[in-house]
C-alpha positions as CSV (number, residue, x, y, z in Angstrom):
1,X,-20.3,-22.7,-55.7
2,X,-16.6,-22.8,-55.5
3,X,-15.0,-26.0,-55.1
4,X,-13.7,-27.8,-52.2
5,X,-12.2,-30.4,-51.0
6,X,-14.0,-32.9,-48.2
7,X,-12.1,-32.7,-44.3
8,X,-11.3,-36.4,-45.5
9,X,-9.4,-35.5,-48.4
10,X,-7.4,-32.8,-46.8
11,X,-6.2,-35.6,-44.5
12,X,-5.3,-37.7,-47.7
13,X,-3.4,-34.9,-49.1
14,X,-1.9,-34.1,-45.5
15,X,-0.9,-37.6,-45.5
16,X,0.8,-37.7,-48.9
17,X,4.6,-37.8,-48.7
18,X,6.4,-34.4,-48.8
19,X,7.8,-34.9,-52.3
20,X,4.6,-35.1,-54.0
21,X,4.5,-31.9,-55.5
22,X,1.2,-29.2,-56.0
23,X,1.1,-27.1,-58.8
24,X,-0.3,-23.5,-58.4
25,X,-4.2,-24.5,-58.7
26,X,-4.0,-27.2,-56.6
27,X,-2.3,-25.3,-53.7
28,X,-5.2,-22.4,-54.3
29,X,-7.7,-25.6,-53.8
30,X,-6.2,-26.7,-50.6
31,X,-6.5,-23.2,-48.8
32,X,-9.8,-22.6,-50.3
33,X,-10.3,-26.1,-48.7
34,X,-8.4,-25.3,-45.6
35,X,-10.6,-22.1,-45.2
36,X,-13.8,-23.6,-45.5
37,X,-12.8,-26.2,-42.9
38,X,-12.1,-23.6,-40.6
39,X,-8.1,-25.6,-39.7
40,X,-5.0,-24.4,-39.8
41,X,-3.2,-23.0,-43.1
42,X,-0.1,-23.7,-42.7
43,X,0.5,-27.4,-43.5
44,X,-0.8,-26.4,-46.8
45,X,1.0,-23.8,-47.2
46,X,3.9,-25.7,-46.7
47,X,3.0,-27.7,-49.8
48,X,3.8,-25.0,-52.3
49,X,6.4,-25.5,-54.6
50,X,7.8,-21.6,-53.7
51,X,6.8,-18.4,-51.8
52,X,5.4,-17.1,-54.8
53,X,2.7,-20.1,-55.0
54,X,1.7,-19.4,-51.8
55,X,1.1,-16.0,-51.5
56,X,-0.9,-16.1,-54.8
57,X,-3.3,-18.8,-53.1
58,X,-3.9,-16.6,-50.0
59,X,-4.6,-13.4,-52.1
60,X,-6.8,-15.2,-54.3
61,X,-8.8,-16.5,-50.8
62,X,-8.6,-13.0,-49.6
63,X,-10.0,-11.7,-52.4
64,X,-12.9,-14.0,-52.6
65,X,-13.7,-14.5,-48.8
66,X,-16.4,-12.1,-47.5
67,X,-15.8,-12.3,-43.9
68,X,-13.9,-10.4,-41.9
69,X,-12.4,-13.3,-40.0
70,X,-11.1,-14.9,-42.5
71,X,-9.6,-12.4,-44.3
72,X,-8.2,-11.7,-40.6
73,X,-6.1,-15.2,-40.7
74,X,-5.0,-14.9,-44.6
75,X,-3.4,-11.4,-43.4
76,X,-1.7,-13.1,-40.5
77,X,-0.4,-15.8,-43.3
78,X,0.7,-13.5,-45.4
79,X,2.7,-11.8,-43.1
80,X,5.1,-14.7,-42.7
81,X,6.2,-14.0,-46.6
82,X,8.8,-11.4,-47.2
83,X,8.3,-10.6,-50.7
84,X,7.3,-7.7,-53.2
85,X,4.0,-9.3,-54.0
86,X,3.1,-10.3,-50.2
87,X,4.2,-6.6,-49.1
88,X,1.6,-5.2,-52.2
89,X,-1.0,-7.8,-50.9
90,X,-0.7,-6.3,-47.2
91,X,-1.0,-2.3,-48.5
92,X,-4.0,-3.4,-50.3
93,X,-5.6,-4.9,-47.5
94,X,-4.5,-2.0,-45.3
95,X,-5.6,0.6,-47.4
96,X,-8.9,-1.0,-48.7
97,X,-10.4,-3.8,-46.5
98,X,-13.7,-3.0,-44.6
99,X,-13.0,-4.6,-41.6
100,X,-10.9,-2.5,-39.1
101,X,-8.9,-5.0,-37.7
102,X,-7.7,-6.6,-40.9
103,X,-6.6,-3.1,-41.8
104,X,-4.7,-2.5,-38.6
105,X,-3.1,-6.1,-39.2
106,X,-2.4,-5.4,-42.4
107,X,-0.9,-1.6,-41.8
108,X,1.2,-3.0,-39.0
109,X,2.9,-5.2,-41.3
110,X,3.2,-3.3,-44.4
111,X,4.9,-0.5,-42.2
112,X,7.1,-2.8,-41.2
113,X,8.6,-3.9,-44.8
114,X,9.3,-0.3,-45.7
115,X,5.9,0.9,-47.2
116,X,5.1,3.1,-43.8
117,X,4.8,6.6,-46.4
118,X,2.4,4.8,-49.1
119,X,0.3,3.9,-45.9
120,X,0.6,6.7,-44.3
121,X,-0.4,9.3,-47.5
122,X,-3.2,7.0,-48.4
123,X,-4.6,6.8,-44.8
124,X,-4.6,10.6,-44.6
125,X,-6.7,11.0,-47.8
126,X,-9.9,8.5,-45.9
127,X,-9.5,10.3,-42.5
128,X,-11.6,13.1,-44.2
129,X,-14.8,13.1,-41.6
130,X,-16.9,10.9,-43.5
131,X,-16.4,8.7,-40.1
132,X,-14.2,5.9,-41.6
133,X,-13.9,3.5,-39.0
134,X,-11.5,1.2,-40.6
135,X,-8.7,3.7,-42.3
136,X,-8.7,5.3,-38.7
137,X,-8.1,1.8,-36.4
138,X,-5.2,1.3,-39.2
139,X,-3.8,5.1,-38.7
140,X,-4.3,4.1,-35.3
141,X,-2.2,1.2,-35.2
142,X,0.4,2.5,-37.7
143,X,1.2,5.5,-35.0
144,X,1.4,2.8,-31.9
145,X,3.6,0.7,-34.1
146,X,5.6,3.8,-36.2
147,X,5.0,6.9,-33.9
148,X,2.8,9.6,-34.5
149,X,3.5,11.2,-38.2
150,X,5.4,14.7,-38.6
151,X,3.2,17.6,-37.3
152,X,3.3,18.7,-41.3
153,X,1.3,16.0,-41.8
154,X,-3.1,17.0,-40.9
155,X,-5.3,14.4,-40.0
156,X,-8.0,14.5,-37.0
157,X,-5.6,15.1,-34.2
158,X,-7.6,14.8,-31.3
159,X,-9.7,11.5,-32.0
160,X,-6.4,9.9,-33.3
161,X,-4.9,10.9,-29.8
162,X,-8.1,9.5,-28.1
163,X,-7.9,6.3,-29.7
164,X,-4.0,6.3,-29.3
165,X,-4.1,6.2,-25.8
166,X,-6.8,3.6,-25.4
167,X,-4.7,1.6,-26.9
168,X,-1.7,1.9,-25.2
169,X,-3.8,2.1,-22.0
170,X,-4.8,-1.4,-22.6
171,X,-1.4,-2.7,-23.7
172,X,0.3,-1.2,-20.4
173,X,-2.5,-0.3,-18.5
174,X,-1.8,-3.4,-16.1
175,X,2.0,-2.8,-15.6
176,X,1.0,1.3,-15.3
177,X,-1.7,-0.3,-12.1
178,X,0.8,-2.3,-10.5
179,X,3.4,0.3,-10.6
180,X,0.7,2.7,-9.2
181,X,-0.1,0.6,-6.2
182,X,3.8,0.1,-5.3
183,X,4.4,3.4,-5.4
184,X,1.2,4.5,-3.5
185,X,2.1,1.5,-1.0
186,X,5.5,2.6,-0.7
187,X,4.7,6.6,0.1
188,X,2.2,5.7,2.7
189,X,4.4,3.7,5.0
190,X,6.7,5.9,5.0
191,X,4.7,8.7,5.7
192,X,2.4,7.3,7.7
193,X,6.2,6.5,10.0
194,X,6.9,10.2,10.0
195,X,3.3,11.1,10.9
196,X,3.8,9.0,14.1
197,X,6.7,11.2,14.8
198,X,4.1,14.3,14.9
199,X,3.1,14.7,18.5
200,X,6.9,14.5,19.4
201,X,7.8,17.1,16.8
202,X,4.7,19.0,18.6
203,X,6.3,18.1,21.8
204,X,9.8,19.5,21.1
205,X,8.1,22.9,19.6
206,X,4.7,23.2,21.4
207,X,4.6,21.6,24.7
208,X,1.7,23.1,25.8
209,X,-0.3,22.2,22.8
210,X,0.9,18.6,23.6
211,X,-0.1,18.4,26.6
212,X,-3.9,19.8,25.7
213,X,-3.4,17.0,22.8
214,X,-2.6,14.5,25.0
215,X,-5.4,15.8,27.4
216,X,-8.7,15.3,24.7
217,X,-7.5,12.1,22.6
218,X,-4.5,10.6,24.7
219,X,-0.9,9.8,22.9
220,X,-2.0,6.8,21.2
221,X,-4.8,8.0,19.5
222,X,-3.2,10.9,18.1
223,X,-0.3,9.1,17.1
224,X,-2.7,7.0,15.1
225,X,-4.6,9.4,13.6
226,X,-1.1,11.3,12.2
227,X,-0.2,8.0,10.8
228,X,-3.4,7.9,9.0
229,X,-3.7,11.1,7.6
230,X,-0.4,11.4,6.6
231,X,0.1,8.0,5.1
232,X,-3.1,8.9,3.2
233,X,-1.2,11.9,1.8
234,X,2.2,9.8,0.9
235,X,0.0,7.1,-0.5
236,X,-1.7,9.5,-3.0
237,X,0.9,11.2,-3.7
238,X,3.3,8.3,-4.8
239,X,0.3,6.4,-6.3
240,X,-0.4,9.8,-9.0
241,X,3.5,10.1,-9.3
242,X,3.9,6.4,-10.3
243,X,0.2,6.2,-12.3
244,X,1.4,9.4,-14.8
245,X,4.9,8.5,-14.8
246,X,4.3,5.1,-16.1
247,X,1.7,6.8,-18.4
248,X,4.7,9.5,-19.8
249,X,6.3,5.8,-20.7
250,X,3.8,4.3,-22.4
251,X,3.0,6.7,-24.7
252,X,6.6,7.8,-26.0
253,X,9.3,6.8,-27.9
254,X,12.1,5.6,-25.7
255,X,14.3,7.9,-26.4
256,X,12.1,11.1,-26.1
257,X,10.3,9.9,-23.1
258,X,12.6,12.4,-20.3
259,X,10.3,15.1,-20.9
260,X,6.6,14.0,-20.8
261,X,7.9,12.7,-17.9
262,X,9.2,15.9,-16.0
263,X,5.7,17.2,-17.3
264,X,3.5,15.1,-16.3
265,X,5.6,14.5,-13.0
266,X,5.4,18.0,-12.5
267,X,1.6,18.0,-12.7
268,X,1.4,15.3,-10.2
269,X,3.3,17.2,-8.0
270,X,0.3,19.6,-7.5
271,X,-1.2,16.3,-5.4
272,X,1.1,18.0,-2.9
273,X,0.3,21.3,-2.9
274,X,-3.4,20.4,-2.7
275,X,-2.0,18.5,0.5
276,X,-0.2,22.0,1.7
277,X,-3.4,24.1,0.4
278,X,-6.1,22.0,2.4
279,X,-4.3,21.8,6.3
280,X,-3.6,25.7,5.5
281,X,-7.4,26.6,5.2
282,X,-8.8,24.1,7.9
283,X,-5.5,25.2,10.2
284,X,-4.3,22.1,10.6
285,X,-0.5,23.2,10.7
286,X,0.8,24.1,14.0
287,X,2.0,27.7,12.5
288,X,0.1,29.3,9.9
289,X,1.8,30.8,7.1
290,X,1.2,34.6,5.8
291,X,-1.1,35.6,3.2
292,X,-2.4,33.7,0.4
293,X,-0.1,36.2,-1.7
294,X,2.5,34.6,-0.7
295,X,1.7,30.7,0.2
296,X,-0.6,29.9,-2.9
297,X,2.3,30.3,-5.2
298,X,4.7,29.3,-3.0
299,X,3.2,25.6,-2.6
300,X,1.8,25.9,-6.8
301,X,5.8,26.3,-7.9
302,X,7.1,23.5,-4.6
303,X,4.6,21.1,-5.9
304,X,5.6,21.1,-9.5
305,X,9.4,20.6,-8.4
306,X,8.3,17.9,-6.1
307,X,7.1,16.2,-8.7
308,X,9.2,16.4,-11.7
309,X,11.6,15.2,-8.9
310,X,10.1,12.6,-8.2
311,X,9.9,11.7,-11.3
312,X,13.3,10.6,-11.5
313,X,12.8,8.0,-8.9
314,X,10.2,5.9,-10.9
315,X,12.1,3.4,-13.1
316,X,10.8,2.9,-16.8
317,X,7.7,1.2,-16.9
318,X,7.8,-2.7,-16.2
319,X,10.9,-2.5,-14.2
320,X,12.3,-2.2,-10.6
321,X,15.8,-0.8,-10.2
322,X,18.4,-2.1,-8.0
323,X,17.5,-0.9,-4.5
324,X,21.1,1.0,-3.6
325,X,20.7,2.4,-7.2
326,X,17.0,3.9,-5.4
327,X,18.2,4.6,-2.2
328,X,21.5,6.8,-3.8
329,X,18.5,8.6,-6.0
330,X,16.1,8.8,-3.4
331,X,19.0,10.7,-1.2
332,X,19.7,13.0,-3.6
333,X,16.0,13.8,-4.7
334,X,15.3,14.4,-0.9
335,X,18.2,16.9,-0.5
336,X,17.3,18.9,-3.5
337,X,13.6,19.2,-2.1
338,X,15.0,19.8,1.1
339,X,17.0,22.8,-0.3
340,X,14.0,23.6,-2.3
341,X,12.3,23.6,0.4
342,X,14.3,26.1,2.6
343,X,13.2,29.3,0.6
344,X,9.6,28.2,-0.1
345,X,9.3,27.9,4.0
346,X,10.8,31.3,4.7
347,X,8.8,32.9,1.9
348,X,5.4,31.8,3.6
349,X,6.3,31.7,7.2
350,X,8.9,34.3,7.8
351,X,10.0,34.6,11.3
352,X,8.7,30.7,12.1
353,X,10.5,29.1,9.6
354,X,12.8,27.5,11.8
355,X,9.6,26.1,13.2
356,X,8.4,24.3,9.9
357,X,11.1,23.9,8.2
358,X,12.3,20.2,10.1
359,X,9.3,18.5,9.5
360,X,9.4,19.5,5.5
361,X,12.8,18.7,4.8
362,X,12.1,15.0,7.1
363,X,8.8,15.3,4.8
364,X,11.1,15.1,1.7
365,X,13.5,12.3,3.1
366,X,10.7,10.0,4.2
367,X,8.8,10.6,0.7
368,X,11.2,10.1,-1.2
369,X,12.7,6.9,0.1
370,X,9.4,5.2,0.4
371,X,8.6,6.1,-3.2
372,X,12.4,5.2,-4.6
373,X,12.0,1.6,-2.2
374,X,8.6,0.4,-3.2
375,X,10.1,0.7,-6.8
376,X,13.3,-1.3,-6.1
377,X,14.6,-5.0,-5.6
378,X,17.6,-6.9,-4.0
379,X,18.7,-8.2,-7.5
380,X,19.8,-5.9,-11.1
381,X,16.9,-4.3,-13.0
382,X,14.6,-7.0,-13.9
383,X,11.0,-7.0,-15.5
384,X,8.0,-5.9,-13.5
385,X,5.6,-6.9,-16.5
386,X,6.5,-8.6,-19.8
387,X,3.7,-6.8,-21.7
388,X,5.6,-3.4,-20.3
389,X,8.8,-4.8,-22.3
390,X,7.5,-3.6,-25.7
391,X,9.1,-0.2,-26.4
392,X,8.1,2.3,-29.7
393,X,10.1,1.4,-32.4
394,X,11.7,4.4,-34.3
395,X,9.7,5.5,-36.9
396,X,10.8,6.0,-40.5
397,X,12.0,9.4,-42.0
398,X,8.9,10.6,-44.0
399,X,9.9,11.7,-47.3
């Protein structure tokens, strides 16, 4: 077999004083040595008499090593040395080994030290069908580090996508939860406030349907059940908003992110016309509106405003903004729903506009602060998760 040195002589040799010197064999001994033992590489490592030394004794162990694990670490070593043969070791690895998480290690890296179009041509020509595993965990990686390549450039576009976003999902899939439930937590209080203000709007508008209210439930009751039911709206509503906002952030660059947002904002914003849609058809406003010819698209087009606005009150992911910073947005948000708002009521209610339109404009106030609030602290913009920190590098021009 190949040779090794005993755990007891690496301890002699780790013992030795730092000027004994190691030629090139000797070092290759030691990590084969070092390898076998299953300890840490970099004490011997350190006793090479120059980069070069070292590098050669890891290549030579990756080379020889048949299991994945290893070959794992030597990657990891060899990533600590900046030099021509260490960045050719690391393509190599990335564009050959059978292991898919060497390969993604390895791509990572060499992408890094300016190889990102050899990688990228040579990953390409293995995503051909045949099902390789390894070369597409490495394209994989390479786009979460790099960015997704040019659209010139074909390769399997929707299981790279797939795979993409499992991975980001479970790099910011925790800061994307949290922000979720503040934002869902945040919408239903303050919904749930101004559904407590219901049987008084009713009141003001309707007394005799307040008094036959008040009549088969009594006051407290209903005033709990309009807390409830629209709390549950707000909460859903700001919980979707947040959850695909924060999504929009984790799978863009930085400085490209404004418009997945506004899309998939917008798209959230349908929660509320699904709200609007569903007390229309079980008549659970107090006026109805006119034909579907006019209200489906009315609430379809207010729903996808709603939420691309809203969009703009959700800091980037794995951050809270400072709260007068939230409340100035959350004011202005509100009034452009609210004049949003004005020709979507008179389009679907005509004459009894004036009737609905209060409680939608106090609909976009209340929403909008509780949302822009639960997102906000006392203090300057801080960190709402460390592993939200990481943001997409810029990737390199392809040539």
């Amino acid at each position: 077999g190949v040779k090794t040195i005993e755990l007891a002589g690496l301890a002699m040799v780790h013992a030795a004083p730092r000027e004994v010197a190691f030629n090139e064999d000797q070092v290759k001994l030691l990590i084969r040595s070092a390898l076998e033992h299953k300890v840490d590489l970099k004490p011997w490592l350190a006793r090479a008499p120059s980069p070069g030394v070292a590098v050669a004794a890891l290549q030579e162990a990756y080379e020889s090593s048949p299991t994945a694990g290893v070959r794992r670490a030597i990657v990891e070593e060899l990533t600590g040395y900046d030099t021509p043969r260490s960045s050719e070791a690391l393509l190599n690895a990335a564009l050959n080994d059978e292991a898919p998480s060497v390969r993604a290690h390895a791509a990572v890296t060499a992408a890094r030290r300016g190889r990102y179009d050899e990688l990228l041509s040579g990953l390409v020509g293995q995503l051909d069908g045949t099902g390789n595993s390894a070369a597409l965990e490495a394209f994989v990686a390479l786009a979460d580090e790099m960015g997704m390549p040019d659209r010139t450039v074909t390769y399997p576009r929707a299981q790279v996508w797939l795979l993409f976003l499992q991975k980001r999902w479970q790099t910011f899939g925790p800061a994307i939860r949290k922000q979720a439930r503040r934002g869902a937590l945040g919408s239903a209080i303050a919904l749930a406030l101004l559904g407590a203000t219901r049987p008084a709007f009713i009141a003001w508008f309707f007394p005799e349907d307040f008094r036959l209210g008040v009549e088969v439930m009594g006051l407290p009751v209903w005033i709990l059940l309009a807390a409830l039911a629209m709390g549950t709206v707000g909460g859903f509503q700001g919980w979707m908003s947040a959850l695909v906002v924060g999504l929009a952030d984790a799978i863009t660059d930085e400085d490209r992110s404004r418009q997945p947002r506004l899309l998939l904002g917008a798209l959230a914003g349908l929660v509320h016309t699904l709200y609007l849609l569903f007390f229309t058809l079980f008549h659970l406003f107090e006026v109805d509106p006119l034909g579907p010819a006019f209200y489906i698209p009315a609430y379809v087009v207010y729903g996808l405003l709603l939420g691309a606005a809203l969009s703009y009150l959700i800091p980037t992911l794995g951050s809270l903004a400072p709260v007068w910073v939230q409340v100035r947005r959350s004011l202005g948000v509100a009034a452009l729903l609210a004049l949003l708002a004005v020709p979507t009521v008179f389009l679907t209610h005509g004459d009894q506009s004036l009737i609905v339109l209060p409680f939608r404009i106090a609909f976009a106030f209340f929403l909008t602060l509780g949302l822009g609030l639960a997102l906000s602290e006392r203090r300057s913009s801080r960190s709402l998760d460390e592993s939200a920190g990481h943001r997409l590098r810029v990737r390199p021009s392809t040539r």
